[in-house]
N, C-alpha and C positions, 0 to 999 in steps of 0.2 A: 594487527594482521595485515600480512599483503596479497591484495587483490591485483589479479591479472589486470593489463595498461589493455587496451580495446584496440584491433587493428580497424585500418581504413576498409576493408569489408565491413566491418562488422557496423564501422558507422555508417555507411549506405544504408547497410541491408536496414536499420533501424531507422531513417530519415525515409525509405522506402514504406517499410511496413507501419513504422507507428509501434514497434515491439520488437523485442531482442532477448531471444531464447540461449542460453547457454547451461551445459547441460551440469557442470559445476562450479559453485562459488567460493561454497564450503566443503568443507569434511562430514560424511555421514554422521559422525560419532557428534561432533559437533549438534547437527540436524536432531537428531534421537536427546540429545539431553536438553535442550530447546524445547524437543515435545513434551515431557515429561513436567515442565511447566505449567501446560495448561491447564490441568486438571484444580490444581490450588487458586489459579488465579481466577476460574470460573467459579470456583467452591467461595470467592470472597476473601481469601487467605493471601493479602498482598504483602509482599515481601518486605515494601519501605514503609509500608503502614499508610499510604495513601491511595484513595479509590481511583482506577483512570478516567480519563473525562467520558468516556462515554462505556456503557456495559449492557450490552442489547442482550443477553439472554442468562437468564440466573433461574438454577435449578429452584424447583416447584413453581414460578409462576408463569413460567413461557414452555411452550409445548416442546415436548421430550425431539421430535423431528426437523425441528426448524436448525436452522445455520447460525454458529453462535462466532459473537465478534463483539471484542475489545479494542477502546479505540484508544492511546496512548498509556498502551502497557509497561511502557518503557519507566512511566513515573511511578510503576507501582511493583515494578519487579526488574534489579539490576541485572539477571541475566538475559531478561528481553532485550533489556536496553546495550548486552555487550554483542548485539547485533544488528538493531535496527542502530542505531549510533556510530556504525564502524567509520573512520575516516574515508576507507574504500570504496564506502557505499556511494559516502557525498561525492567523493573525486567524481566516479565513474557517473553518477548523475551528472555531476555538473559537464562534463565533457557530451555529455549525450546532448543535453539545452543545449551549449553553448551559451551557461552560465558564468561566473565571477569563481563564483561560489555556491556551495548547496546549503540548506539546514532546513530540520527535519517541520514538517506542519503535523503533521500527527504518524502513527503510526496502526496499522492493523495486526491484533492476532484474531485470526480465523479458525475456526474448528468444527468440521463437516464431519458428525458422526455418521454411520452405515444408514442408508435411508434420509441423510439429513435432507432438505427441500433447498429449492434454487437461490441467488440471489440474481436478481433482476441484472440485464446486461442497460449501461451506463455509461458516459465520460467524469472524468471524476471534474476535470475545470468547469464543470456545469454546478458544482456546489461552492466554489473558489472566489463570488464574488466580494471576497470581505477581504479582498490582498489585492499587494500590488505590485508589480504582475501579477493577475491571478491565474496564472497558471502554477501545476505540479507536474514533474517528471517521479517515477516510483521504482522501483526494484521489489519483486516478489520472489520470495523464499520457500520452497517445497521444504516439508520436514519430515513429507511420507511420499512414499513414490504416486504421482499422479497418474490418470490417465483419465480417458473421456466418460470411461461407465464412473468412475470414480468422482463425478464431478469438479473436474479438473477450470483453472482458468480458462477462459474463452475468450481469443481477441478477436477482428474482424481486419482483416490486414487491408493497410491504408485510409482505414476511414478517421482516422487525423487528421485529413483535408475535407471532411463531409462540410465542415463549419459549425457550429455553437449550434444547441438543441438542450432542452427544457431537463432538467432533473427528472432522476425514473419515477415514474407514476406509481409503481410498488417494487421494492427494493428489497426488502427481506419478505422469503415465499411466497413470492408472485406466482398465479395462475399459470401467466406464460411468461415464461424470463427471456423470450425475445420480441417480445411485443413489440417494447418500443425502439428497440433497434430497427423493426420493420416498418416503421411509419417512419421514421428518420433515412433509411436505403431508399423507401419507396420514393420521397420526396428530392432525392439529388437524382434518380435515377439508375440505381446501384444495385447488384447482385450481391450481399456480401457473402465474402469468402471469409469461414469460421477456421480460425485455427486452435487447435487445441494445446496446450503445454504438456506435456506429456515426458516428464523428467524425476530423476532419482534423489532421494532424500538428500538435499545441498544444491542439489540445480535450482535457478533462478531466470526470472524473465522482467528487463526494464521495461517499463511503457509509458509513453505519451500519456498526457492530459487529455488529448481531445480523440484517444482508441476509445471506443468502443470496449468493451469486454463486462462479461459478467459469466454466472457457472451455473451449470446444469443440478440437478439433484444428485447426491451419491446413492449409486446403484452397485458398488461395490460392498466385501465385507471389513475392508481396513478404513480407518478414518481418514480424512483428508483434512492436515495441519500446515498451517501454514505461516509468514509475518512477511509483513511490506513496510517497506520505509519509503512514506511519501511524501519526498521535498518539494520545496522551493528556493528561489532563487537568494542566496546569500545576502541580497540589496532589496530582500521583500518588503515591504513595509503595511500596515492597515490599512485599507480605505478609507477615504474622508468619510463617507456617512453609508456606504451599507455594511453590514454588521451578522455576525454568524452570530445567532443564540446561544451556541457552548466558547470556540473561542475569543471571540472579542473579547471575551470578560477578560484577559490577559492585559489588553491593552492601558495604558496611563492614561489619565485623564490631560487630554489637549498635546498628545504628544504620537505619533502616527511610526513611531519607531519598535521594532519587535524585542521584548527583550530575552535577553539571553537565557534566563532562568528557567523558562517556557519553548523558545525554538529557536535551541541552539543550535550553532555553525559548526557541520562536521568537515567540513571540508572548506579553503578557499585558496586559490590561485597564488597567493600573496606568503602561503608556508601557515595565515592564521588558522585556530583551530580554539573554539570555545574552551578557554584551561581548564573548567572543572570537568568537564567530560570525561576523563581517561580515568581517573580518580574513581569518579563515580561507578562506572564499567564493571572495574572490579567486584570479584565475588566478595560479597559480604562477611 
């Protein structure tokens, strides 16, 4: 699929704010069959027969309200992955960094039922120390129309230049999911300015590693569904010795290079493009 090339506005406005709203990426219909996903992959029902690396909420043992998130659903369900994996996605990443290249570090599917609870607001390069660059650039996918009572994305425009700050102190159904955004404002000096995403099933919004954002509770009666693909740079590679508890285990023993089988290159400068990917993509 081909994704729209990004004008020179649009790269300001996103070197400005730290995020870049647009209000189509995909085709609703697209969006809607995307959603209709979630339900099995939550139910345990993966598609390629592999669990994703991470499954923070599974019926009967986590409360009926809380905010439910899969973390590299793309290994466990090919029509995730014939989205979070698009070549488009990485270009327009990679043009956003002013990377080489992009490929994926994991991905998000999110699913905010009616009443669901908040996820705490965060920079996600605060969890990244285990790469190198450890920074991510992301692209997030509406699959239901957002808005603010909906508990929609929240970014805080500009605070990409706050500077590094500690991992959220509670991240799934926090008390107050701006807490610690307000101990990190209070500390530079800063008023932040909360912007909400506020787009129709297929609109999308990239952001910085080091924005700020996190979402309010859905106080609406439609769910709010969503998938993010969140890269890094084409030339990432492991860190010598700090270590993520879920992906490190990917890495070779004595070898600091990422392999392809785990976080492939969707995109890079040079025309390359991880070869099984397309393959894969396809509907089963």
């Amino acid at each position: 699929m081909d994704f729209p090339a990004l004008t020179a506005d649009q790269a300001r406005s996103f070197d400005r704010d730290g995020f870049l709203i647009l209000e189509r990426l995909i085709d609703p219909a697209w969006a809607d069959a995307l959603a209709g996903r979630f339900e099995p992959l939550f139910a345990g029902r993966f598609e390629t027969g592999l669990m994703p690396d991470e499954w923070n909420w599974r019926e009967g043992r986590d409360p009926p309200d809380h905010a439910r998130q899969i973390c590299n659903g793309w290994r466990a369900d090919r029509a995730i992955a014939g989205l979070v994996l698009q070549a488009g996605i990485g270009r327009l990443v990679a043009r956003l960094a002013g990377w080489p290249g992009a490929r994926i570090a994991q991905d998000n599917v999110i699913w905010k039922p009616p009443g669901a609870t908040p996820l705490g607001f965060h920079q996600d390069n605060s969890y990244n120390g285990w790469i190198v660059p450890g920074e991510m650039l992301s692209c997030w996918v509406a699959l239901d129309p957002t808005s603010a009572a909906g508990g929609t994305i929240e970014y805080v425009r500009g605070s990409h230049r706050w500077g590094r700050f500690p991992p959220a102190t509670a991240f799934h159904a926090p008390k107050d999911y701006r807490q610690d955004l307000a101990v990190a404002a209070a500390s530079v000096g800063r008023t932040p300015e909360i912007v909400a995403v506020e787009v129709p099933p297929g609109g999308c919004a990239f952001h910085h590693g080091w924005v700020w954002h996190g979402s309010d509770a859905n106080r609406d009666r439609r769910p709010r569904r969503s998938l993010v693909s969140h890269c890094m740079s084409s030339d990432a590679r492991f860190h010598p010795t700090a270590k993520s508890a879920i992906y490190s285990r990917y890495q070779r023993v004595g070898d600091d290079t990422m392999d392809e089988s785990f976080f492939p290159i969707l995109w890079r400068e040079d025309g390359y493009r991880t070869p099984w990917l397309d393959a894969y993509m396809r509907n089963p």
